[in-house]
N, C-alpha and C positions, 0 to 999 in steps of 0.2 A: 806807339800810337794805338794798336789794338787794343790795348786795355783800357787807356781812357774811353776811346769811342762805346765801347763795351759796357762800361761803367757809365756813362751818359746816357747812352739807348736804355738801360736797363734801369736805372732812377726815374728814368723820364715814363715808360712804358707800368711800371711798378707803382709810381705816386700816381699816375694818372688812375689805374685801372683802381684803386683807394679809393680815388676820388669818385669815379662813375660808377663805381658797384657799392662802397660802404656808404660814401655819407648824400650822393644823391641817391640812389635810386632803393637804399636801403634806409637811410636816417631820415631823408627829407620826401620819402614817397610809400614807405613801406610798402615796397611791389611785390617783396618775396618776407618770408618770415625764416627765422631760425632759433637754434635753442642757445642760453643765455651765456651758453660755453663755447661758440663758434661764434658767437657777439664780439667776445673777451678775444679771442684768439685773433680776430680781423681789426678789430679796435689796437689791439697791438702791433698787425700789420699794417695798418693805418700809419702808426707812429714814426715804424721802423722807414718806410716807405718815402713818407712824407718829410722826415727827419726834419730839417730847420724850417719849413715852411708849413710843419703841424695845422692843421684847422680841426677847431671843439667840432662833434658832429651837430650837436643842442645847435650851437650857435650861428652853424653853417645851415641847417635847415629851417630855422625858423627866418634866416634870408632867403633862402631858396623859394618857400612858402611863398612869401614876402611878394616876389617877384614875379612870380605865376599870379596872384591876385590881382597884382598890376601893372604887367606887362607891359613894358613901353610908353607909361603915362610917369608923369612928374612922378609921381609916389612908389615908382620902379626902384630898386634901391642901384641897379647897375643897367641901366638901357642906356644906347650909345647915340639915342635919340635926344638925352635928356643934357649928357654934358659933352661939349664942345671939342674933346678929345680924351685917348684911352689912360693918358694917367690920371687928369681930372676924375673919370668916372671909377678908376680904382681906388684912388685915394680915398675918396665917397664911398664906398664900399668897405675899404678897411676900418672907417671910424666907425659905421653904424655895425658894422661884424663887432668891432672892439666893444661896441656900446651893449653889446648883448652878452659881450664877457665877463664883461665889469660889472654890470648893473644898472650903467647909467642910462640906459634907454629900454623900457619895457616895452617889449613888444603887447600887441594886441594878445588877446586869450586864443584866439581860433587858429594863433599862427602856432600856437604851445601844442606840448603833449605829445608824446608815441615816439621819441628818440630815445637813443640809446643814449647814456651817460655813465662815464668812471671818474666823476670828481680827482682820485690821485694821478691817475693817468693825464687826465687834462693841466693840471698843475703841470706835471714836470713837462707834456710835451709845450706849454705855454711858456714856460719858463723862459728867463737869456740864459741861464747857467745850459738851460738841453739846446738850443737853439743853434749858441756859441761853440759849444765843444761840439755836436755835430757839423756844423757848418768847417770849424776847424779841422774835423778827418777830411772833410773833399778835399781841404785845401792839401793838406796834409797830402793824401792819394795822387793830387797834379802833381806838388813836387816830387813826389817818389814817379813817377808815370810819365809826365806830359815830355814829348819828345821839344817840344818848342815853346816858347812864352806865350805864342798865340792861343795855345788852347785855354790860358789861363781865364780869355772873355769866356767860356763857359762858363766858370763858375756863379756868376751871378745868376745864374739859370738855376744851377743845384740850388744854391740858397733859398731862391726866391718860387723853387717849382709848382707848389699848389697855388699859389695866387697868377703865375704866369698861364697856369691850365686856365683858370678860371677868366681869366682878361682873352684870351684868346675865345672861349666860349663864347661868355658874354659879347664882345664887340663885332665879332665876325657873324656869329649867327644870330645877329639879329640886324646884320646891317649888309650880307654878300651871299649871291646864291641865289636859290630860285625854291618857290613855295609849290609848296602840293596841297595846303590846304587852306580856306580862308580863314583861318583863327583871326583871334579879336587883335591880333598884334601884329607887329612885323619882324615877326621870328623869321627865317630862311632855315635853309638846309643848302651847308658849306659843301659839299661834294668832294671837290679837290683836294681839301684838307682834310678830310674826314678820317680816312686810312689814321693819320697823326693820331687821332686824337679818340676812337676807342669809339667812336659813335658817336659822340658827344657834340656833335657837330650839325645833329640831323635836329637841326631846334622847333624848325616846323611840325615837321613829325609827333616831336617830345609834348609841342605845348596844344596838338589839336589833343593828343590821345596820351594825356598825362600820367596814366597809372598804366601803363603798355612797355612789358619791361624792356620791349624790341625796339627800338627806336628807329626801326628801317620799316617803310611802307611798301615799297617799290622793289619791282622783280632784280634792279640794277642796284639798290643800296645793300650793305652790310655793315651789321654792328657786329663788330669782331667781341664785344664783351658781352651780349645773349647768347651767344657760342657756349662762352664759361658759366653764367647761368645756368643755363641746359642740362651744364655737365655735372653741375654742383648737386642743381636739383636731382640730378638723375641717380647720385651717389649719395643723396642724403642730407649733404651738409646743410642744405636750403630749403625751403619748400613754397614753389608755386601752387597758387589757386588755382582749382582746375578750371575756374572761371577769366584766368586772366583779359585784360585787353589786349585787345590787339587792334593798329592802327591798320586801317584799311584806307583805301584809294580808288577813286573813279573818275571817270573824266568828270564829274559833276561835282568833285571835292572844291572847286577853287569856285564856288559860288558863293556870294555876299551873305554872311547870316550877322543876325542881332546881337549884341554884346552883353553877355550877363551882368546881373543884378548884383548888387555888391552883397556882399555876404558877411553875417553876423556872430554864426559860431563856429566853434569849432569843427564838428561835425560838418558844416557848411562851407569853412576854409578848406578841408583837405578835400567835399566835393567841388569846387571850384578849382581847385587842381588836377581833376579827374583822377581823385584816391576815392574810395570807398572806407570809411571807418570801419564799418564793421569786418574788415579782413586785417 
């Protein structure tokens, strides 16, 4: 039973922290920079991490984008405001994600640009041949492992783990929990769950102070993944602005402000997500 559980905690903790450090807060916010060789080397920790539940970084940020621009309105690609429950609004999500894999859906121009991309890399981790055969070692791993048939209801978790991080994001924070700031939307910040889930949780936070690679405002929150930032930064492998944002909080945070003006370019998509281009 120790190895399974071992092996769970450790996919689950390892695709997530992929998911919150490479492709949002690196692919779809450029908060931190690196050199083209610690791209490659996390780009393939991505793979290995995320194993059968792969997401392109291109394609997951230019969603990401997506939904910071429209927060909570019809044009959200995943708000939980928008469809009637959380498979609906994943399924919704997996077709326009697919549609920006394929081709068949061009996104706007301001949502393009400044992602990391490995074309062969993205093939094979897109692939059913890499999908299949990874998916197959989990299975593989329970038989040799699992003390009982019950743990076998895990597996659908291994399979399915980067789309299960992100339906858990998406629906919960932006639908449980308690705000610290009046953003244009109704993002929360999950508290309870947050420990799970690397930070990822603090959505209010994320979406008042969008290029702020901390996602904790408050003397009581912690992002356990600006911890490893810090550390990265501080050894090299990354490199913070010394400008960074940082979300701040007052008791005057949760007062009513105006709703930005829809924005045209590029330059102006990633300032509407609180990125700065030129960094």
């Amino acid at each position: 039973m120790a190895a399974i559980i071992a092996f769970f905690v450790a996919h689950w903790v390892l695709s997530l922290f992929s998911q919150t450090f490479f492709l949002h807060r690196y692919a779809a916010h450029r908060m931190f920079t690196m050199s083209k060789g610690w791209e490659k080397f996390f780009y393939v920790f991505l793979y290995v991490t995320q194993g059968s539940s792969y997401l392109m970084p291109r394609a997951y940020a230019v969603l990401h984008r997506e939904h910071h621009a429209f927060s909570d309105t019809d044009r959200d690609p995943h708000s939980p405001h928008t469809y009637p429950n959380l498979n609906k609004m994943m399924l919704a999500t997996k077709d326009r994600y697919y549609g920006f894999v394929n081709g068949t859906i061009k996104p706007e121009k301001r949502f393009e640009g400044e992602t990391p991309e490995w074309p062969l890399l993205d093939r094979i981790g897109d692939s059913w041949v890499s999908r299949l055969t990874i998916g197959a070692g989990y299975t593989i791993f329970y038989i040799a492992f699992a003390p009982h048939w019950a743990f076998y209801a895990l597996l659908p978790i291994h399979y399915l783990m980067g789309p299960i991080h992100g339906a858990i994001v998406n629906w919960a924070g932006h639908k449980y929990g308690y705000r610290n700031f009046a953003s244009d939307d109704k993002s929360r910040n999950t508290l309870p769950l947050d420990f799970l889930m690397l930070g990822e949780l603090f959505q209010n936070n994320h979406h008042e102070f969008a290029m702020a690679p901390n996602f904790a405002a408050r003397w009581f929150e912690v992002d356990p993944t600006w911890s490893v930032i810090r550390a990265l930064d501080f050894v090299g492998i990354i490199k913070l602005s010394p400008h960074i944002q940082k979300a701040r909080w007052t008791k005057a945070s949760l007062v009513a402000k105006p709703k930005r003006a829809a924005k045209s370019t590029l330059a102006d998509a990633i300032a509407a997500a609180g990125m700065d281009p030129a960094e």
